[in-house]
Backbone as a chain_set.jsonl record, in Angstrom:
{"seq": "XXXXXXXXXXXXXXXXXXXXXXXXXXXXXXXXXXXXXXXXXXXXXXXXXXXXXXXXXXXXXXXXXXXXXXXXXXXXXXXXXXXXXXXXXXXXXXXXXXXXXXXXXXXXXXXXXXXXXXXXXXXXXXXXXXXXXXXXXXXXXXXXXXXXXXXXXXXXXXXXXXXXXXXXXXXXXXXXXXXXXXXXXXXXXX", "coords": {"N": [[14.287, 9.839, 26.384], [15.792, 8.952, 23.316], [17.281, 10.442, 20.496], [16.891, 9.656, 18.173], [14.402, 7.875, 18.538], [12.721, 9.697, 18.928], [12.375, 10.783, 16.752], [11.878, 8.689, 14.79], [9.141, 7.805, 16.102], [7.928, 10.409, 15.11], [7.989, 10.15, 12.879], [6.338, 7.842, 11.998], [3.976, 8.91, 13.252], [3.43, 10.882, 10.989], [3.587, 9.089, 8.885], [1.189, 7.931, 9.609], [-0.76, 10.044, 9.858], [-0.578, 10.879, 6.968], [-1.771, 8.455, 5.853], [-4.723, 8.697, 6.996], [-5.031, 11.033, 5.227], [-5.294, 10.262, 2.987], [-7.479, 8.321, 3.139], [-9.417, 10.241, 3.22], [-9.513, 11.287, 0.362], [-9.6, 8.822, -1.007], [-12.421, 8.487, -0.656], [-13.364, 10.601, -1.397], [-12.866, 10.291, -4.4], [-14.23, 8.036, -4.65], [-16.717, 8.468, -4.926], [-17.633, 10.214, -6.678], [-16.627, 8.225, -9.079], [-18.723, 6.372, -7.93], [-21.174, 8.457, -8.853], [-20.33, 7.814, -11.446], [-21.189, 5.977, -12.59], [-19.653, 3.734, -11.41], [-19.247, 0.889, -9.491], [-18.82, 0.248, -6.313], [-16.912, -2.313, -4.876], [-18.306, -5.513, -2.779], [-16.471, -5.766, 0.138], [-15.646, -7.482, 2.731], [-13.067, -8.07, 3.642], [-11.171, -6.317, 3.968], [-11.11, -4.449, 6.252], [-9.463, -5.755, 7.924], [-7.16, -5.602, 6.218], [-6.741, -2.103, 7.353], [-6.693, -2.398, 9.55], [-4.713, -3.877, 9.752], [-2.04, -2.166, 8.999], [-2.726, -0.337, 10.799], [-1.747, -1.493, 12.818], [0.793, -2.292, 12.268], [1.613, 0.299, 12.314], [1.536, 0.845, 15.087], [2.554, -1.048, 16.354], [5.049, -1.136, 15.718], [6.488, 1.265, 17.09], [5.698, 0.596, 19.733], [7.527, -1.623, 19.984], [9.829, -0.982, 19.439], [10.099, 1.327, 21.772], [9.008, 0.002, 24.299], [10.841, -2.401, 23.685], [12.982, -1.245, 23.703], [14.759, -0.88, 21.088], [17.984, -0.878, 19.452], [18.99, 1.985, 17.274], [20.425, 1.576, 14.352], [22.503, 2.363, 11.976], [22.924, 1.496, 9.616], [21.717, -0.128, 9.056], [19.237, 1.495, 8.911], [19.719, 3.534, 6.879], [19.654, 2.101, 4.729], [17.229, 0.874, 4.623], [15.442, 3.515, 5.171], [15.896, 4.623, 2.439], [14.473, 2.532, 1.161], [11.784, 2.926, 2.215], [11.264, 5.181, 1.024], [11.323, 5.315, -1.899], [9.19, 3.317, -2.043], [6.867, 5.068, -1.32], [7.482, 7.125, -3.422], [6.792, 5.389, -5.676], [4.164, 5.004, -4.822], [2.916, 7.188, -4.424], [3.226, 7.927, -7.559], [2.015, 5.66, -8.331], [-1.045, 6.471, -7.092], [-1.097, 9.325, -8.592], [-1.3, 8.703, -11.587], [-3.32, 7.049, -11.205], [-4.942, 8.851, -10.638], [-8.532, 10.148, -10.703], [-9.242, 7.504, -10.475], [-8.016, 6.264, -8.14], [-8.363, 4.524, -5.464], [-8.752, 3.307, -2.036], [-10.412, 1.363, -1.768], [-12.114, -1.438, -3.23], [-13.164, -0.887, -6.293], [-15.441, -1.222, -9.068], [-14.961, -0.149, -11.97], [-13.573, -0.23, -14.341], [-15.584, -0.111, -16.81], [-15.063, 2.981, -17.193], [-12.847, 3.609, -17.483], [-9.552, 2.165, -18.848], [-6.334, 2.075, -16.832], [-3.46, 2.384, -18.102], [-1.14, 3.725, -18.068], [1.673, 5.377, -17.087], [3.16, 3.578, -14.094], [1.724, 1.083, -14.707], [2.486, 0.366, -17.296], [4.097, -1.598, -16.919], [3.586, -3.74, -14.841], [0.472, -4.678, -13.152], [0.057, -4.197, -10.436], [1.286, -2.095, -9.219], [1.145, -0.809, -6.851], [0.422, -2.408, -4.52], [2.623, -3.413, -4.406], [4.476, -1.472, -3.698], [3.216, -0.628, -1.104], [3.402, -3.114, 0.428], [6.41, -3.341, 0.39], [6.937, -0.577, 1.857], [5.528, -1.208, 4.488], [7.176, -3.15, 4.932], [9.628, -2.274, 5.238], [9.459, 0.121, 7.142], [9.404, -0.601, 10.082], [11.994, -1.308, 10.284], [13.68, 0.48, 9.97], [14.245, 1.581, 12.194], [15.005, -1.03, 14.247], [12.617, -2.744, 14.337], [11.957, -5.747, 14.33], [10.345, -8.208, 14.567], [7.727, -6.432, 14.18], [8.364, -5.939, 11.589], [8.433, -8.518, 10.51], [6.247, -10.065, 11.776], [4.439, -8.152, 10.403], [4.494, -8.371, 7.707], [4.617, -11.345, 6.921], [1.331, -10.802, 8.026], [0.442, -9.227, 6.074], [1.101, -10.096, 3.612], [-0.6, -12.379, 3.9], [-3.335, -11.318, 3.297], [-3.085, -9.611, 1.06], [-3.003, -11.238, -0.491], [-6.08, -12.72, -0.67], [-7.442, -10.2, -1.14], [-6.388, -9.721, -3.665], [-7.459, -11.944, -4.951], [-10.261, -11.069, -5.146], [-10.066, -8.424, -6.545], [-8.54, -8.97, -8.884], [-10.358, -10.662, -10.096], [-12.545, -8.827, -10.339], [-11.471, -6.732, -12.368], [-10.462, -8.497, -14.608], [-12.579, -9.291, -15.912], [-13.492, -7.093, -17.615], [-13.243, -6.69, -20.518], [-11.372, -5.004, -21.751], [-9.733, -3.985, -19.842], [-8.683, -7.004, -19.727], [-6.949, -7.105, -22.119], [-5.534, -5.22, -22.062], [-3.803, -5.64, -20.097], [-3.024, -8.266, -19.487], [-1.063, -9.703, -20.296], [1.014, -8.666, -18.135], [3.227, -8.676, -15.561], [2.164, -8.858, -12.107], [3.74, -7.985, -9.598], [5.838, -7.058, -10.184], [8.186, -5.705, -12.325], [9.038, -8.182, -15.033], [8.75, -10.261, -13.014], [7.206, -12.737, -11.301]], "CA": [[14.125, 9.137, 25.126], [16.442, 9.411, 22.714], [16.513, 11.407, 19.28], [16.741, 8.72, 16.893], [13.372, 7.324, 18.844], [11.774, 10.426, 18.657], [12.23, 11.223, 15.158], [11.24, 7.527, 14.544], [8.2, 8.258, 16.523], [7.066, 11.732, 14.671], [7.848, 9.448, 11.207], [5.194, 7.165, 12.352], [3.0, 9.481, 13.433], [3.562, 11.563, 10.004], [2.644, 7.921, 8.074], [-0.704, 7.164, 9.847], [-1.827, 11.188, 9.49], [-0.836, 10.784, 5.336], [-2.966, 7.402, 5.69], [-6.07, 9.514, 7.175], [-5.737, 12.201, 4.513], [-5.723, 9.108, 1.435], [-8.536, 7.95, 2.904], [-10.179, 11.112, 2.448], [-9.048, 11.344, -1.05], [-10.244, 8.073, -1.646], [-14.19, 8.729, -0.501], [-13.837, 11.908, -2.509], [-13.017, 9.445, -5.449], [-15.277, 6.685, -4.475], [-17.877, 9.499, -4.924], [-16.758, 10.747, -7.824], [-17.016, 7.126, -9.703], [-20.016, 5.921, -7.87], [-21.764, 9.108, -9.949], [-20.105, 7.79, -13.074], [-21.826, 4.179, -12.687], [-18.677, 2.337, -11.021], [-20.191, 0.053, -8.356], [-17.758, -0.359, -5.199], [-17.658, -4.01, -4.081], [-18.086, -5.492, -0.981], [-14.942, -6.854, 0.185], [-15.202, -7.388, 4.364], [-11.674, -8.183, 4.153], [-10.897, -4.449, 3.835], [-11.092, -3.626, 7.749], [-8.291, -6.359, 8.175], [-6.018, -4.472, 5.705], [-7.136, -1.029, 7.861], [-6.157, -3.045, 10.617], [-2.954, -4.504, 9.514], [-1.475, -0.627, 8.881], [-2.873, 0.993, 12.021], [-1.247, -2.284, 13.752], [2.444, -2.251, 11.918], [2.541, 1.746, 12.787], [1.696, 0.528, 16.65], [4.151, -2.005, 16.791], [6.917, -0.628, 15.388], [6.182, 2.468, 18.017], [5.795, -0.077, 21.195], [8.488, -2.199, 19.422], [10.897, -0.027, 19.543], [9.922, 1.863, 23.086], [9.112, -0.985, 25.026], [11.368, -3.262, 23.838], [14.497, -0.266, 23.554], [15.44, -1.519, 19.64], [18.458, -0.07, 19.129], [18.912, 2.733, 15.943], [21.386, 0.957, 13.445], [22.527, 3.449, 10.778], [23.587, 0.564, 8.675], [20.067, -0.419, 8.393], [18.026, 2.476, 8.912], [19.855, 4.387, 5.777], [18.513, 1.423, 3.116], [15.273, 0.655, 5.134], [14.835, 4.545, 4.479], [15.364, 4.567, 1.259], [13.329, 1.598, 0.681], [10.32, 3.572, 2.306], [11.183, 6.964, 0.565], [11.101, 4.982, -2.775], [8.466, 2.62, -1.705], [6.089, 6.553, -1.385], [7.403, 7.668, -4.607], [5.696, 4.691, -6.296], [2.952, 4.935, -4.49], [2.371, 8.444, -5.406], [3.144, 7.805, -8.946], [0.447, 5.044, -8.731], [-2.018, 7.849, -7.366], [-1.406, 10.527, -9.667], [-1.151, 8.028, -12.372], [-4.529, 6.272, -11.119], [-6.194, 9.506, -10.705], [-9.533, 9.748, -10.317], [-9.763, 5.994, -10.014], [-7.505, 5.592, -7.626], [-9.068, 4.781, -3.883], [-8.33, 2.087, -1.669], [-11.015, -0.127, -1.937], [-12.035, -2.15, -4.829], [-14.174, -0.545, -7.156], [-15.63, -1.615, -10.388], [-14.7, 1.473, -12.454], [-12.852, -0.369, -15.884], [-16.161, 0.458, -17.708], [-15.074, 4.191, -16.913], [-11.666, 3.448, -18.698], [-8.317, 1.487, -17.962], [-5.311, 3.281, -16.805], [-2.327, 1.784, -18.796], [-0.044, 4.514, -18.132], [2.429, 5.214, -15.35], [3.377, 2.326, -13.525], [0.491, 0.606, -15.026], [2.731, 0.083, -18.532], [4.778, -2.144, -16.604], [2.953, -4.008, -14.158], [-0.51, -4.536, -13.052], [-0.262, -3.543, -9.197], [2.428, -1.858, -8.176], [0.871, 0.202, -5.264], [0.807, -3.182, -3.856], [4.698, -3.716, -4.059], [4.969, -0.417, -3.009], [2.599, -0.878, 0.276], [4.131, -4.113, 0.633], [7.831, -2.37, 0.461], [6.894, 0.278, 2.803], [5.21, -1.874, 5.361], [8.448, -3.957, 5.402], [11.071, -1.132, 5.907], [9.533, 1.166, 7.775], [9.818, -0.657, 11.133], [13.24, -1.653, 10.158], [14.292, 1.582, 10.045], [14.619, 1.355, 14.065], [15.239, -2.156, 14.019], [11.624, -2.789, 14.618], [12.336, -6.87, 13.471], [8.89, -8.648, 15.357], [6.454, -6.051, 13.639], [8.369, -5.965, 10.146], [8.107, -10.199, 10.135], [4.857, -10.509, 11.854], [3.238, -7.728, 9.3], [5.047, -8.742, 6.178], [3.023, -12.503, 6.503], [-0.22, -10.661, 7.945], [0.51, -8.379, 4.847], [1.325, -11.343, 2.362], [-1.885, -13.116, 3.66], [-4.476, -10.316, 3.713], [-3.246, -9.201, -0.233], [-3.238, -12.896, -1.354], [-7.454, -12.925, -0.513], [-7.52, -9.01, -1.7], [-5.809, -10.01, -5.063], [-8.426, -12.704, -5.602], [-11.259, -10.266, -4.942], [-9.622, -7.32, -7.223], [-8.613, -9.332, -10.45], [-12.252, -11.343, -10.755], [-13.472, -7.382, -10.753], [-10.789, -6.602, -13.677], [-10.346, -9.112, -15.512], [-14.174, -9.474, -16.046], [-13.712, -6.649, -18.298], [-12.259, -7.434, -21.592], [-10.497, -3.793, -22.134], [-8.804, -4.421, -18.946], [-7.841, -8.188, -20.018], [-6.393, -7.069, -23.168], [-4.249, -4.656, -22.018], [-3.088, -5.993, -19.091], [-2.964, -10.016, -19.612], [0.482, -9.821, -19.678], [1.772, -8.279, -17.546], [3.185, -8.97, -14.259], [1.091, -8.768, -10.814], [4.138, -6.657, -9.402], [7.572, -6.605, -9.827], [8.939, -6.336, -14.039], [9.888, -9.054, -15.401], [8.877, -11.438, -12.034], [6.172, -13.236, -10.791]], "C": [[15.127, 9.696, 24.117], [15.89, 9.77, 21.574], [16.393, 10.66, 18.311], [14.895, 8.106, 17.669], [12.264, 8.317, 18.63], [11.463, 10.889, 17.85], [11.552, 10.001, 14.645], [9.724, 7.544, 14.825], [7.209, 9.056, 15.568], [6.989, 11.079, 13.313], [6.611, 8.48, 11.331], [4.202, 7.547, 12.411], [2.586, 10.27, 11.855], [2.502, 10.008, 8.992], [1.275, 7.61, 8.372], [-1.332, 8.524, 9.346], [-1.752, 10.926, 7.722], [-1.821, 9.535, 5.26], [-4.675, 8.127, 5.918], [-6.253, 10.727, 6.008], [-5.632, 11.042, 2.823], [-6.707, 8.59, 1.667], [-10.095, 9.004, 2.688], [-10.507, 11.436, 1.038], [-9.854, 10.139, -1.38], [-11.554, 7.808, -1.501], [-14.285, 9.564, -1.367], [-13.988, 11.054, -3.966], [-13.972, 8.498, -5.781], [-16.334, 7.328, -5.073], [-18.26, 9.643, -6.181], [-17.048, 9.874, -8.939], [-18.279, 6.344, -9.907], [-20.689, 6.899, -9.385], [-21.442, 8.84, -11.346], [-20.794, 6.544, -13.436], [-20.773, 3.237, -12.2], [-19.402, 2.092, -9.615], [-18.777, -0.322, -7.839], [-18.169, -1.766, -4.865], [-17.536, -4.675, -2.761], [-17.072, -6.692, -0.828], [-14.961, -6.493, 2.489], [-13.638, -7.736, 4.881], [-10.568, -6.676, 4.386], [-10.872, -3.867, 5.594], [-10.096, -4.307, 8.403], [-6.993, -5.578, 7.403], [-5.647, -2.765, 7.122], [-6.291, -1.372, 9.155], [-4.909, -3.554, 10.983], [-2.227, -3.168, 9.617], [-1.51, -0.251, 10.117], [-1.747, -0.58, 13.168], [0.503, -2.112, 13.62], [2.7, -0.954, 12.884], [2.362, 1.47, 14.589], [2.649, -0.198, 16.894], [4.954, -1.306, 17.103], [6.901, 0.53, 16.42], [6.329, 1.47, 19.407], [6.917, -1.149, 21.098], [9.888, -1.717, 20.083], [10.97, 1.137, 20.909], [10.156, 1.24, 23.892], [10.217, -2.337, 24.948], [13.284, -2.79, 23.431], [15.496, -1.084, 22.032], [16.312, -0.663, 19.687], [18.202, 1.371, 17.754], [20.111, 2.424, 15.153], [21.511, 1.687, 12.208], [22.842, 2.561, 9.414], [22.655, 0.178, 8.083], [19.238, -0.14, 8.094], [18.076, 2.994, 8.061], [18.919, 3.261, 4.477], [17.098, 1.237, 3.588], [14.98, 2.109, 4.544], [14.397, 4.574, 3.393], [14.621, 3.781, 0.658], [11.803, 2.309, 0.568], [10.138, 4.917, 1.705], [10.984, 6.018, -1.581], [9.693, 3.904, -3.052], [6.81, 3.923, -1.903], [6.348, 6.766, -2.702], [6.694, 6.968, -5.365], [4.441, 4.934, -5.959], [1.949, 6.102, -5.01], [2.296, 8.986, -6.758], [1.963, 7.459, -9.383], [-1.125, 6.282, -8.564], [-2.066, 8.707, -8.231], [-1.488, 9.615, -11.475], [-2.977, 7.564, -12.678], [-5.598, 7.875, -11.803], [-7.615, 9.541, -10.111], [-10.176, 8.382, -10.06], [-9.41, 5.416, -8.846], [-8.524, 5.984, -6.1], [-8.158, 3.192, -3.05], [-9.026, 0.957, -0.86], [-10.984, -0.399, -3.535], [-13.257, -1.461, -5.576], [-14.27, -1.188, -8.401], [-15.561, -0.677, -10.891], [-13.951, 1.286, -14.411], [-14.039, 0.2, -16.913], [-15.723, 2.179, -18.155], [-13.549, 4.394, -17.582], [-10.664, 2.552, -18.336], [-7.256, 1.76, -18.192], [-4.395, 2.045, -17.23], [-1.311, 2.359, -18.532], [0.752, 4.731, -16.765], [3.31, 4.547, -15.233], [2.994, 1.333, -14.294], [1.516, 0.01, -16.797], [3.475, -0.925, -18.015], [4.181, -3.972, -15.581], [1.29, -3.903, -13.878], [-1.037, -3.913, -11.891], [0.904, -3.359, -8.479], [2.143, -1.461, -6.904], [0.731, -0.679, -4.165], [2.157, -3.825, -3.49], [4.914, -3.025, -3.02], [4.255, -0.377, -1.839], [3.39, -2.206, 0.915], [5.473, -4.114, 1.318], [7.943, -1.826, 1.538], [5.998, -0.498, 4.377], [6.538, -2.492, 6.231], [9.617, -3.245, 6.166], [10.238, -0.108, 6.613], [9.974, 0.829, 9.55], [11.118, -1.409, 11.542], [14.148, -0.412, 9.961], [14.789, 1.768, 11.62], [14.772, -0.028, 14.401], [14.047, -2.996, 14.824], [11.101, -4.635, 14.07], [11.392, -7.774, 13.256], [7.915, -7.457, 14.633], [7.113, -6.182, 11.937], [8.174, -7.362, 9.814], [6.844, -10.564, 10.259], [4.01, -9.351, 10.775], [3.577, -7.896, 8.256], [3.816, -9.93, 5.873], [1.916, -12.264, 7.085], [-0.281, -10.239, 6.803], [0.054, -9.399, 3.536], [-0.221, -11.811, 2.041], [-3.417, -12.546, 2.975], [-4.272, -10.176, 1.831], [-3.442, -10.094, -0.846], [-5.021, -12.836, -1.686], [-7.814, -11.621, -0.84], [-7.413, -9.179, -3.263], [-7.195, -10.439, -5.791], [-9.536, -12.278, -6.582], [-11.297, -9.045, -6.065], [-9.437, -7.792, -8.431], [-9.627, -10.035, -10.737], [-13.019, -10.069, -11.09], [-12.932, -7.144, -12.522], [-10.938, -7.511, -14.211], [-11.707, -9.43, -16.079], [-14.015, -8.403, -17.137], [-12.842, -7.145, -19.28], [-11.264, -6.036, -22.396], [-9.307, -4.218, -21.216], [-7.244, -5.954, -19.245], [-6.815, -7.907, -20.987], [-5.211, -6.121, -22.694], [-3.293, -5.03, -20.836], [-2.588, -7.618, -18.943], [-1.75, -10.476, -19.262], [1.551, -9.599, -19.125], [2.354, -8.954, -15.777], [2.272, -8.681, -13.265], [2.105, -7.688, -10.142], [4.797, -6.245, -9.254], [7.606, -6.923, -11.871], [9.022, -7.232, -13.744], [10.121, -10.842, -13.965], [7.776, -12.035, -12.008], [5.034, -13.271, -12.425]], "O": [[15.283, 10.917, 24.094], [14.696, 9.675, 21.29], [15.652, 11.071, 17.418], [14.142, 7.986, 16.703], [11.135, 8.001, 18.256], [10.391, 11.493, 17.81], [10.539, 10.244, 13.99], [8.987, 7.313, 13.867], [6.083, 8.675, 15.249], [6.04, 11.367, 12.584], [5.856, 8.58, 10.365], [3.278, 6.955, 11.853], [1.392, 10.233, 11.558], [1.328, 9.947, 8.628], [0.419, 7.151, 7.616], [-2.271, 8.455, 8.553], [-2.832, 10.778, 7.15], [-2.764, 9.697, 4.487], [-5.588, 8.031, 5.099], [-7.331, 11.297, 5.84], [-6.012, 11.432, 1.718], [-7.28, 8.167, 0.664], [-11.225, 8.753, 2.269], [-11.616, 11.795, 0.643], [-10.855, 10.359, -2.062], [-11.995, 6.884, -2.184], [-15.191, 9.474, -2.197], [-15.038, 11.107, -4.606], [-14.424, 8.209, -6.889], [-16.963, 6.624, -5.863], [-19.274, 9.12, -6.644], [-17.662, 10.397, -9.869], [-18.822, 5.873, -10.906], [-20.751, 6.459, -10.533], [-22.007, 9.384, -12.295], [-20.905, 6.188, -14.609], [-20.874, 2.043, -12.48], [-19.957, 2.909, -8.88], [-17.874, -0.9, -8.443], [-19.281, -2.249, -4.653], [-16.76, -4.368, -1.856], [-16.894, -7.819, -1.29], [-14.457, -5.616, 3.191], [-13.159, -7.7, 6.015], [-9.489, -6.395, 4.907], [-10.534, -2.71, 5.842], [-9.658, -3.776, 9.424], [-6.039, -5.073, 7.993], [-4.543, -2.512, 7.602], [-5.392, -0.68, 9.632], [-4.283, -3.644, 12.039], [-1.654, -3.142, 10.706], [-0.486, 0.168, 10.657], [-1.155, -0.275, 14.203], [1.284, -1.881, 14.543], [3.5, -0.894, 13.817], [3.208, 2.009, 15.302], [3.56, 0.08, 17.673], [5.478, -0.902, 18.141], [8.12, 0.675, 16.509], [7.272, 1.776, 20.138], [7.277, -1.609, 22.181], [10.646, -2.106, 20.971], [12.002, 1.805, 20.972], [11.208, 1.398, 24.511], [10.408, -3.114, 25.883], [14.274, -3.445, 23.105], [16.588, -1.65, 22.066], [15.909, 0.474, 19.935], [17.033, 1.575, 17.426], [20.998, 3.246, 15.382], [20.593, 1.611, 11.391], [22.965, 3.076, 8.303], [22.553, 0.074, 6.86], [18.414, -0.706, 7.376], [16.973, 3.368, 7.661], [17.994, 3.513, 3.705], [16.062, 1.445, 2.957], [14.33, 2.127, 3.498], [13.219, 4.571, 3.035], [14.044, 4.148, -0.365], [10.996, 2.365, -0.361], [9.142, 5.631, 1.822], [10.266, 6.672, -2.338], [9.247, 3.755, -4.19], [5.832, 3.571, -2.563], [5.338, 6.598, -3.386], [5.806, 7.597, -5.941], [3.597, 5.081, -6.843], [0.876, 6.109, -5.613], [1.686, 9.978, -7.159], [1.148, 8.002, -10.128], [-1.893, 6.726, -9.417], [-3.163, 8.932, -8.741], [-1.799, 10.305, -12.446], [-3.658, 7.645, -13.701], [-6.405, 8.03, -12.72], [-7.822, 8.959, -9.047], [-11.29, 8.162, -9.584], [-9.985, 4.442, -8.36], [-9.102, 7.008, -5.737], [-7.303, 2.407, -3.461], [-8.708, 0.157, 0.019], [-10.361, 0.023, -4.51], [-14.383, -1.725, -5.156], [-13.261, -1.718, -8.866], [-16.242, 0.147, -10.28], [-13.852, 2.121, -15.31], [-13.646, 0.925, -17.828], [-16.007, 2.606, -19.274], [-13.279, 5.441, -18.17], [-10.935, 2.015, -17.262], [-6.832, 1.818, -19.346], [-4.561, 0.91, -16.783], [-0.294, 1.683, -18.682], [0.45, 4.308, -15.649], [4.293, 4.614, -15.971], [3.888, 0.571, -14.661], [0.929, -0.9, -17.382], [3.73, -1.577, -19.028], [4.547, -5.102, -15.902], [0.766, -2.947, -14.449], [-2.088, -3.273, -11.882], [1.426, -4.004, -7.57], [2.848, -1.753, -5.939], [0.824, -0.248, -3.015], [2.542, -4.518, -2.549], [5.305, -3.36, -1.902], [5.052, 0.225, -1.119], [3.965, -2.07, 1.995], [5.737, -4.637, 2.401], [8.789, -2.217, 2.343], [6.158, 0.19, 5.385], [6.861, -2.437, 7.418], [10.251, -3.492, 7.193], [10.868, 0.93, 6.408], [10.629, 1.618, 10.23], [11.363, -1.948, 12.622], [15.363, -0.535, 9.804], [15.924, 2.168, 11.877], [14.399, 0.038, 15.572], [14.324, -3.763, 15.747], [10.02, -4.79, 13.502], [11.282, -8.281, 12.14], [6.84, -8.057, 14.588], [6.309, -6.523, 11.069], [7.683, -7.512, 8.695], [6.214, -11.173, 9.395], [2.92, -9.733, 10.35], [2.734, -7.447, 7.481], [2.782, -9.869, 5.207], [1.116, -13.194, 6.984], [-1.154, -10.818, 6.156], [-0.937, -9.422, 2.805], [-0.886, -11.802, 1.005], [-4.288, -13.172, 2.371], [-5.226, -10.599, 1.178], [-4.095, -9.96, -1.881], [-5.347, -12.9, -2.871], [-9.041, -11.705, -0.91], [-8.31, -8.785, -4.009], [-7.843, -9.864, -6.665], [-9.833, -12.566, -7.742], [-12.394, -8.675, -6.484], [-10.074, -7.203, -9.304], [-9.859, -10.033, -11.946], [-13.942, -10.068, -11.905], [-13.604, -7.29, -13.543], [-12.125, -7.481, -14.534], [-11.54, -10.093, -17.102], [-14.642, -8.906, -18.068], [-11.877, -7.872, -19.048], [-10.605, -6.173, -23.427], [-8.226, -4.663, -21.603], [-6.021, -6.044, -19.138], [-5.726, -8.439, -20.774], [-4.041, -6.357, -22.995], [-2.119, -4.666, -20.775], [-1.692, -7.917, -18.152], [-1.377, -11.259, -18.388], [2.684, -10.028, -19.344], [1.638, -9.655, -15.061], [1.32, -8.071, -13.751], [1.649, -6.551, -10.015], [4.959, -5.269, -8.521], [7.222, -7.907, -12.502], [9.101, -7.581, -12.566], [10.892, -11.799, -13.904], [7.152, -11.78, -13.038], [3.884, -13.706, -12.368]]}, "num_chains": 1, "name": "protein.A"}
C-alpha cells in the first residue's frame, strides 16, 4: 500500500476518533443544559446525520483502496486546506458556542443567545463548515463517488435538520432579533 494511502487512511481514522470525542463533549453539554431547563428535542433524523459521517469516512477509505484512486497533489493540497480551514471554523463555532454547543438540537435560547464568534456573521456556520469538510476530505485522495454521493446525502439530511433547528430558534424572540438577518451560512449569500 502506498504512503499517500496510508497517511490518507490514519487521517480518516484520526477524523472519526475526533468525532467520538465531540460526541462526548456534547452529552457532557447536553447535561449541563438539560440541568439549566433546556429541553433537547426529538429529532429521529439525527441517526441519519450519524450515519451519513461514519458512511463518507468508510467510503472514502474503501473508495480509495478498493477502487486504487490515485493521490493528485494538485487536488489534495486545496481539498486539504479546505478541510484544515473547514476544522478551524468548526472549532471556532465550539469554543464560541460553548457550553451550548452539542450536536443535537437543543432548546437552550432561554439560557442565552450566542451572537459572538462566527455567530456575528452568520447563523450556522458549523454547518458550512461540516458541509466543507465532508466535501474535501475524500477529495483529498481523489475519493470523487463518496465526496458526490455524501455532499447530496449531506445537502438532503441538513435541508430536514434546518427545518427542525430554526422552528426551535426562531420561536424565541431574543434569538429572532438578533439573528433575523443574517445569513443561514455563507456572508453575504444565501
Amino acid at each position: 500500500m502506498d504512503l499517500s494511502v496510508i497517511s490518507f487512511l490514519g487521517l480518516l481514522l484520526a477524523v472519526g476518533l475526533l468525532r467520538l470525542v465531540e460526541l462526548r463533549i456534547s452529552k457532557r453539554h447536553q447535561k449541563g443544559m438539560a440541568a439549566r431547563g433546556a429541553a433537547k428535542i426529538d429529532e429521529p433524523r439525527f441517526r441519519w446525520m450519524v450515519l451519513l459521517h461514519t458512511a463518507v469516512l468508510l467510503g472514502a477509505a474503501l473508495e480509495v483502496v478498493l477502487l486504487r484512486r490515485p493521490f493528485i497533489r494538485l487536488l489534495a493540497a486545496p481539498m486539504f486546506a479546505v478541510f484544515l480551514a473547514a476544522n478551524a471554523v468548526r472549532w471556532w463555532v465550539i469554543r464560541s458556542l460553548g457550553e451550548h454547543w452539542n450536536v443535537q438540537v437543543m432548546d437552550s435560547t432561554r439560557l442565552g443567545v450566542v451572537t459572538s464568534g462566527p455567530f456575528r456573521y452568520v447563523r450556522h456556520p458549523n454547518y458550512a463548515a461540516v458541509f466543507a469538510e465532508m466535501l474535501a476530505l475524500p477529495l483529498i485522495h481523489t475519493a470523487w463517488i463518496t465526496a458526490t454521493v455524501g455532499a447530496v446525502a449531506h445537502a438532503g439530511i441538513l435541508a430536514q435538520r434546518l427545518s427542525t433547528e430554526e422552528r426551535v430558534l426562531f420561536a424565541n424572540p431574543d434569538y429572532r432579533a438578533a439573528m433575523n438577518g443574517k445569513p443561514r451560512f455563507l456572508p453575504g449569500l444565501f
